[in-house]
N, C-alpha and C positions, 0 to 999 in steps of 0.2 A: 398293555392289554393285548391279548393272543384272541381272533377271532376263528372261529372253526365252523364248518358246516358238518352234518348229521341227520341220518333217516331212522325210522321207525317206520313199522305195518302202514298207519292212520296219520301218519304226517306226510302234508303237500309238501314245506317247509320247515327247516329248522337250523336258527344259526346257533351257534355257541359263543360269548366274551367272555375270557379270564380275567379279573381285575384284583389282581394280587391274591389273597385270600380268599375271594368270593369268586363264584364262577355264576353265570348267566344265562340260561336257556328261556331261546323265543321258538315255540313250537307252533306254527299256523296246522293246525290238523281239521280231520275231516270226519264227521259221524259216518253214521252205515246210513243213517237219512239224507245223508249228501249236504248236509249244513256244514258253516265251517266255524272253528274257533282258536281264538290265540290265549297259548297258555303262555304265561313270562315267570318262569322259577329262577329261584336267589338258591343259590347254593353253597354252606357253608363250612368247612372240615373244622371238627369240634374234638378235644379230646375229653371222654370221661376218667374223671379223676377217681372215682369211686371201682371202677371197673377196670379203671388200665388201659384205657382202649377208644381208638379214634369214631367216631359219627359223622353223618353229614345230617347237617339243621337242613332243614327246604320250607321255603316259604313260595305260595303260587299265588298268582291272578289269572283269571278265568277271562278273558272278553268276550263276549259275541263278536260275530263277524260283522251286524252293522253299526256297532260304536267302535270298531279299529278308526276309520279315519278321523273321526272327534276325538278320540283320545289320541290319535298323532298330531291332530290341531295343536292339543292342550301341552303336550310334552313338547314340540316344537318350540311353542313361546317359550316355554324355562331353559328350553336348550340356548335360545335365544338371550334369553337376560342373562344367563349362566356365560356364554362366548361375549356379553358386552362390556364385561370387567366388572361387573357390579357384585359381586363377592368376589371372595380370595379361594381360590384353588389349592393355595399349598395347606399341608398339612398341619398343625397346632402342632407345640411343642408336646404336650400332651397325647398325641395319636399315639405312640409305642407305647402307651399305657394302655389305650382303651380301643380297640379299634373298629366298634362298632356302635353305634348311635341305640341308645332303651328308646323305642321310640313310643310308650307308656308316658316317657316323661316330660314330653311334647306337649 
């Protein structure tokens, strides 16, 4: 995973993670009202079969600036259960088929 930093006009903050396929933007930005908020986009190069021709899918989350720390609470604990072996990290044999989660079917 490749980390990157990157600005824009309205961003205080912004890192960039590449995680194989998918790439990961955390923007902490700033209104013209001086509020702040953290956008987390999923970004992911798609090709259309119908058209010939590559896309990117984008999925966002929106925070307010004061649930950032409660939801770094919450993501901490799963990073936590996630670093104490209690799943498996490798891959299924299966991943080279499918390599992203319908999460519909959840």
């Amino acid at each position: 995973m490749e980390k990157r930093d990157y600005k824009e006009n309205n961003e205080v903050l912004s890192k960039v993670l590449r995680a194989g396929k998918r790439t990961y933007f955390f923007d902490l930005k700033q209104t013209k009202n001086q509020d702040h908020y953290l956008t987390i986009t999923e970004s992911k190069r798609r090709f259309d079969e119908a058209k010939g021709t590559f896309y990117y899918e984008k999925h966002k989350i929106f925070l307010h600036v004061q649930d950032i720390l409660n939801f770094g609470k919450e993501l901490d604990e799963v990073i936590s259960f996630v670093q104490s072996g209690n799943i498996n990290l490798q891959p299924n044999d299966d991943s080279s088929k499918n390599d992203s989660i319908n999460f519909e079917d959840l």
